[in-house]
N, C-alpha and C positions, 0 to 999 in steps of 0.2 A: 585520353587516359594517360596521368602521368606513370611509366612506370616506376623510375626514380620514386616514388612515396611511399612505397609499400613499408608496413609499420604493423607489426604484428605480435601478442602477448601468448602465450598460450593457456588456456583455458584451467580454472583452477583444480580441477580433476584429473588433471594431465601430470603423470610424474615427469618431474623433469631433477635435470645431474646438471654439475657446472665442475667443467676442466678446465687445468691450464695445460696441455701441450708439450712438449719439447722434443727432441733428438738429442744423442750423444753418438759423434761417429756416424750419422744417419739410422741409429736406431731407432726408433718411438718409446716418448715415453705418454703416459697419456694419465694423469695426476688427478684424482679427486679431489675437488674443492670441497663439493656443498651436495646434498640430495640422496647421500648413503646414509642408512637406519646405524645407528649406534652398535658397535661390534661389541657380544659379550663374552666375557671370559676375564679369569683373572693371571693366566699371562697370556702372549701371544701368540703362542702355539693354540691357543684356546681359544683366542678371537679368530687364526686361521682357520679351525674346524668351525667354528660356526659360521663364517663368512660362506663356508665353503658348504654346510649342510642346508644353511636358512637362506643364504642369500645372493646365490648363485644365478641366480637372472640378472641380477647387478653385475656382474663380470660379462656376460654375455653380451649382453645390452649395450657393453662399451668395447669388450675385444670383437666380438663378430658385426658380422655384415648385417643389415646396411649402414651402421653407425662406426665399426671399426671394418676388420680387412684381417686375412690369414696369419698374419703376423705383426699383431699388433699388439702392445705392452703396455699393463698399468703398475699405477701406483696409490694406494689406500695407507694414507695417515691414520694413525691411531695412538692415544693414552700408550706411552710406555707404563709396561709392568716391571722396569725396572730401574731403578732411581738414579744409575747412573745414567739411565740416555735422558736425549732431548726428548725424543720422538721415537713411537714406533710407525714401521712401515711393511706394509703384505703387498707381495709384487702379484702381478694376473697378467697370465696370457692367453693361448685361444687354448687349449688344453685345463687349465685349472691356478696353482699358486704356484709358486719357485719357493725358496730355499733361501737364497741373495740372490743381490741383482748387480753388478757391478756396473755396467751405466746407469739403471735406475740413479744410483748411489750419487754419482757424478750430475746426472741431471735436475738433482735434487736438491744438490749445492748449490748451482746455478739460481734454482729455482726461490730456495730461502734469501738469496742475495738478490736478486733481479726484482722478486715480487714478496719479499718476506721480511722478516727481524734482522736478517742479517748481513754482515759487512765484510768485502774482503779480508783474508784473513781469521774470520772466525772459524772456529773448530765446529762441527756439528758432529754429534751421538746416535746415531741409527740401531734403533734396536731391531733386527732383522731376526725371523723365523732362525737364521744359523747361529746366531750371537750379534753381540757389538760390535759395530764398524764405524768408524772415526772419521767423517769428512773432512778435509780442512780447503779453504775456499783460499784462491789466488787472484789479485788482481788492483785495478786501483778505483778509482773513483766514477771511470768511466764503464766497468761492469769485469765480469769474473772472465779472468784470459783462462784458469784451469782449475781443477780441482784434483786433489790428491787425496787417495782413501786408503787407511791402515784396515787392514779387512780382517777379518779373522783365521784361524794358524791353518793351512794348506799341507797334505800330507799326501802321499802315494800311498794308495788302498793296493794297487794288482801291477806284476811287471811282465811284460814277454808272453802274455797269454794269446792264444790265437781259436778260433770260431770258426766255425762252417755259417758263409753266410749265404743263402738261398740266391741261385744267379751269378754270384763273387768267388765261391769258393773258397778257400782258407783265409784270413786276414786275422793279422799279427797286430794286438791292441794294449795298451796300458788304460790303469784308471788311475785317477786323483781327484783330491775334494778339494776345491777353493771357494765352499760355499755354498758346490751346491758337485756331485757327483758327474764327472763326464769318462767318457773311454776317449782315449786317442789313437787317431788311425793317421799316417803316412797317408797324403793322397796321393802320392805314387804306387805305394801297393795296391789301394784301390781304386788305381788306373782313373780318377777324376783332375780334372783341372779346380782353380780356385777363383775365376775367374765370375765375371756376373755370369755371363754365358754359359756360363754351366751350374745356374742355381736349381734348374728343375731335377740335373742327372743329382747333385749333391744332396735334395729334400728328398727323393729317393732310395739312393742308399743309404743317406745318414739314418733314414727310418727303419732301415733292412739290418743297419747294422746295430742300432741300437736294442733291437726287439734279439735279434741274435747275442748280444753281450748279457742282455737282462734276463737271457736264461740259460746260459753259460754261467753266472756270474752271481750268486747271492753278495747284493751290495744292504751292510748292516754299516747306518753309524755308531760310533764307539759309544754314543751319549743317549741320541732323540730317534727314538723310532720314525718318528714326522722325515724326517732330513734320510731316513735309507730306502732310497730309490735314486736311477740312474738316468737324470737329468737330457744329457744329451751325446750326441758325437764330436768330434772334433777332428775334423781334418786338418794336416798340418803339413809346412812345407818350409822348411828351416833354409833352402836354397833359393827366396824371392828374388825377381828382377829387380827391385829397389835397394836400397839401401838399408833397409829394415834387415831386424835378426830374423824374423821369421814373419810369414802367412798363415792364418789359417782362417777356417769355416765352420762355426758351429750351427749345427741343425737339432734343435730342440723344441721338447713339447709336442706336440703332434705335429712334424715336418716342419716346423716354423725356423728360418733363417736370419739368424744375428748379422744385420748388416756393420754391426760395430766388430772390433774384435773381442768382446765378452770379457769383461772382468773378473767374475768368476774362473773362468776357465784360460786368460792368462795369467790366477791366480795358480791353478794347477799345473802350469804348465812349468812356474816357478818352484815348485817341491819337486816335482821330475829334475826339471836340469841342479837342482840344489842337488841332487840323487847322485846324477850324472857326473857331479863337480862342472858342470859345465860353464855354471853361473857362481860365484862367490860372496858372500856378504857387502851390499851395496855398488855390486855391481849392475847397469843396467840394462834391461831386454825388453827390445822395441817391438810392438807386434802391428802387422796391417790387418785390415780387412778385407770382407768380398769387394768392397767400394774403397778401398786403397784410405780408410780413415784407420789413426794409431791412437792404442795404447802403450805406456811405455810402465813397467812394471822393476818391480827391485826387492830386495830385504836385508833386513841391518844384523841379523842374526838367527841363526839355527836355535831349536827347541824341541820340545818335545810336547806333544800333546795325546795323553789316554792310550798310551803305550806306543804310539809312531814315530818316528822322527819328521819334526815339520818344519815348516817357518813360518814368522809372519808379513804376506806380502803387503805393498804396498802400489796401489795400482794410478798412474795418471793419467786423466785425459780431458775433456772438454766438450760442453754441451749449448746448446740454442733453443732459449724459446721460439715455438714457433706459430703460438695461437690460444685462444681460449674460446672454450664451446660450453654450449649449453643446447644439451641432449631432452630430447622430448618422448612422450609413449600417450602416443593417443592412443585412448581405449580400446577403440575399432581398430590399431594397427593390430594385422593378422601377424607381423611378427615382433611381439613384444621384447622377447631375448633373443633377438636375431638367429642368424644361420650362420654354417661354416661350411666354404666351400676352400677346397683345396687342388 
């Protein structure tokens, strides 16, 4: 028997998906090609509820087990409903949709130039559940060194509030949107490291503390009902060993841990220190990860958006293909949408 020869199609009754793959920072991104039903709706708030009412075995099937893992990340292209973007895109994780995605964003740049239309350089239009987000692609001929994304206006929702959290006791938290709703927590007050080594105690508490701020806390966006809910935690640690401005660890979705540093939520972290005066118009703030990968984050001016003072940040970083699959469902598989173990 050669084993070397095995050559195998899948049977035509068999639904099958076809991804392309990537990380940003070591996060996952995991990209629909081919094999999802046509999303309806006439904007995208509208194709996310239905994706989300009708067709929620497709996310399962590819964030949980056995075909994804507790914290794994997608991405579904779709028909923009709005004439200024390129593309729309609905992020999935093991929980349900995001809001933005700010590696998605970056890995998607990547993505349109490595496997798509597009060329270092180019600008891409992401029309995201939060608004417009503007990729712009860097690199040369031999593929994409970075990608940099104008993300939509980030603003401080809540300052100085503090919670009883079950086990922790008091902790002292802020909130901000940069796309998608996070609290941030000092993890020195809540006595966690940031370290891999402490990613079980961080899924944890970031879970303890989020359920605690979300009922502390009525989070309402100024605009989209869809976008008012409370994303995730963010531990933060502005005094790293490295040379970075800051650390931190987001735990979001049902316990799921961003091994990147979240785009999103160094987006908010950029309206805080704008708060702060910390950070100044085009000045810039480096953020690490649980796995020591950076974003580096900025804004060219102050604004205002639906009565808050915000900015618009811009977030940079850099992504890796790192595979394409083609996902299968045999009939007799007893788990067609997977499981989630945590």
């Amino acid at each position: 028997m050669d084993a070397t020869s095995l050559d195998w199609n899948p049977p035509d009754d068999w639904r099958r998906v076809e991804t392309l793959d990537a990380h940003t920072g070591g996060e996952p991104l995991r990209i629909v090609l081919d094999g999802l039903p046509p999303l309806e709706g006439e904007t995208l708030l509208a194709k996310r509820r239905y994706m989300r009412d009708e067709l929620d075995d497709y996310r399962r099937l590819l964030m949980h087990e056995p075909r994804g893992h507790a914290d794994m990340y997608g991405a579904i292209l779709t028909e923009p409903s709005d004439e200024r973007a390129d593309v729309g895109v609905l992020f999935t994780h093991n929980e349900g949709y995001s809001t933005m995605c700010g590696h998605g964003i970056v890995a998607l740049g990547v993505a349109f130039v490595e496997a798509g239309p597009c060329e270092p350089g180019d600008d891409i239009v992401f029309e995201t559940p939060a608004g417009l987000v503007t990729a712009t692609t860097h690199g040369d001929e031999s593929g994409v060194d970075h990608v940099a994304f104008e993300n939509v206006p980030a603003f401080v929702y809540a300052r100085n509030r503090a919670v009883e959290v079950p086990g922790l006791g008091a902790v002292e938290y802020d909130v901000a949107f940069g796309g998608a709703f996070y609290a941030y927590v000092e993890a020195a007050d809540a006595g966690v490291g940031l370290g891999t080594e402490d990613a079980a105690e961080l899924v944890d508490l970031g879970r303890r503390i989020k359920r605690a701020v979300a009922d502390d806390l009525a989070i309402q966006h100024p605009t989209e009902d869809d976008l008012s809910f409370l994303y995730g935690t963010i531990f933060v640690d502005d005094d790293p060993a490295s040379d970075a401005d800051s650390r931190n660890v987001c735990v979001f979705a049902d316990g799921e841990v961003d091994r990147c540093p979240t785009g999103t939520g160094v987006s908010g972290r950029l309206a805080l220190l704008a708060a702060d005066e910390r950070v100044g118009p085009g000045e810039r703030f480096t953020v690490e990860s649980i796995v020591d990968s950076r974003f580096t984050g900025w804004y060219e001016e102050e604004t205002a958006f639906e009565g808050y003072d915000a900015v618009v940040p811009t977030v940079q970083g850099n992504a890796h293909i790192t595979g394409t699959q083609t996902f299968v469902v045999d009939p007799d598989d007893p788990y067609p949408a997977g499981f989630f173990l945590r």
